[in-house]
N, C-alpha and C positions, 0 to 999 in steps of 0.2 A: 541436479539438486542444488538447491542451494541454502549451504552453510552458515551458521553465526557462531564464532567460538564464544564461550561466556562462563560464568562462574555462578554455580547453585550457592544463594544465598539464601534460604529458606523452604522447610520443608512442611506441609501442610494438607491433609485429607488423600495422600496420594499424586498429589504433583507437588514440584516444585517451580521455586521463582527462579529464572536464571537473568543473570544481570551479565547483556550484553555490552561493549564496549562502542559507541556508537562509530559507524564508518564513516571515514572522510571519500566523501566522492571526487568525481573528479579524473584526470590524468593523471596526477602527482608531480605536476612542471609547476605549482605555482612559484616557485623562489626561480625556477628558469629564465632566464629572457625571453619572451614570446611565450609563456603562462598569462591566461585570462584572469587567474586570480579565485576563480568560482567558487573554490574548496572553503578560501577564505570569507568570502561572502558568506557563503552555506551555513560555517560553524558558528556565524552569528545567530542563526535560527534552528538551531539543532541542539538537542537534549545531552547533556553528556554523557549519559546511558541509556538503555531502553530494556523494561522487565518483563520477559516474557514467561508464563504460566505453561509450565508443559507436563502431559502425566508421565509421572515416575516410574517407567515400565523399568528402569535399571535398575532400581535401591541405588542410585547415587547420594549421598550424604551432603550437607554444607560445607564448602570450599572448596569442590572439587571442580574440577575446571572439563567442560562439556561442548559438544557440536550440538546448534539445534539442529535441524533438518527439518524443510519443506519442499515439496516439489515444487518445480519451477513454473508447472501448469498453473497452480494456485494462484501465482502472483500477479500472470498474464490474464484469469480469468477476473481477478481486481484490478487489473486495469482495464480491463474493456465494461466492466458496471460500473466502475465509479467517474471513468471518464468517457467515452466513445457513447455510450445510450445517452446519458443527459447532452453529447453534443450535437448527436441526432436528432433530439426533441428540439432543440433550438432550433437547428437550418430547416426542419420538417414546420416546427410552428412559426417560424418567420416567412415559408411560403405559403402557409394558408395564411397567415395573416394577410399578406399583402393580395391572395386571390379576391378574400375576402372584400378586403376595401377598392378594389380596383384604381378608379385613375383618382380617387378622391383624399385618399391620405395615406398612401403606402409607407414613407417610411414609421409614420407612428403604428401604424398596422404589423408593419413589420417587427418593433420592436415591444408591442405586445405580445404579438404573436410570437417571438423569441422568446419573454418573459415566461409565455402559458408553455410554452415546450420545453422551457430546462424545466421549471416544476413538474409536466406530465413526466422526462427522462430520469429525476431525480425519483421521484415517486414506484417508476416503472424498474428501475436499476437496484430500488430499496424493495422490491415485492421478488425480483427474480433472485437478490443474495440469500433472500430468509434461508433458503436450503440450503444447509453447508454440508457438502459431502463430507463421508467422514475422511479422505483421503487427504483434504484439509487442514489434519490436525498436524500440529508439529512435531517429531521427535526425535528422540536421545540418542547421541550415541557419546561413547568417552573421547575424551580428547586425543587420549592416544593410541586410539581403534584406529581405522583407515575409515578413509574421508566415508561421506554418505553417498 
């Protein structure tokens, strides 16, 4: 499973918002000698918190401090639709492009043919997430329950 500690900030129709603390990725050597630095890069592009909506099966109150909980399939299953199908539409439609044009203009074929393949991947990756299992959904447990 994987964890986000965070703190209910509002409570509303049966869920609340909880406001995560955003993670620093990374090893944690960048002040080290021989740290790439990458955390540091990162947190230029990174939100200083992240709010996530989760149903209130606890009656947990505002200010209380929370684990979300998602299973780890989830995450894996969002990485292979939003990245592995569109980069398969790519290398699939840069060979037919280039089948296509034969000895005549392969690499522009090819990078049509890449173009029409991330849009069919992208398209194809957007039709297979519509169905969100519900095992999907995130949730609650107290902060000082034992982990998820």
């Amino acid at each position: 499973m994987i964890e986000v500690p965070g703190e209910v900030v509002e409570l509303q129709d049966g869920m609340v918002r909880v406001r995560a603390a955003a993670r620093s990725g990374g090893c944690g050597r960048c002040n080290e000698p021989g740290g790439c630095g990458s955390a540091k890069v990162g947190s230029m592009f990174r939100a200083e918190h992240a709010d996530i909506w989760v149903r209130n099966d606890l009656g947990v109150g505002v200010g209380e401090r929370v684990l979300v909980c998602l299973d780890e399939g989830v995450s894996m299953q969002a990485a292979l639709l939003g990245y592995m199908v569109p980069v398969v539409g790519i290398v699939i439609g840069a060979a037919v492009g280039v089948f296509l044009a034969g000895a005549a203009s392969p690499d522009g074929a090819a990078v049509v043919g890449a173009l029409a393949g991330l849009a069919g991947g992208v398209m194809v990756s957007r039709w297979m997430g519509r169905g969100k299992p519900l095992e999907a959904e995130p949730t609650l447990k107290r902060a000082e329950a034992e982990p998820c």
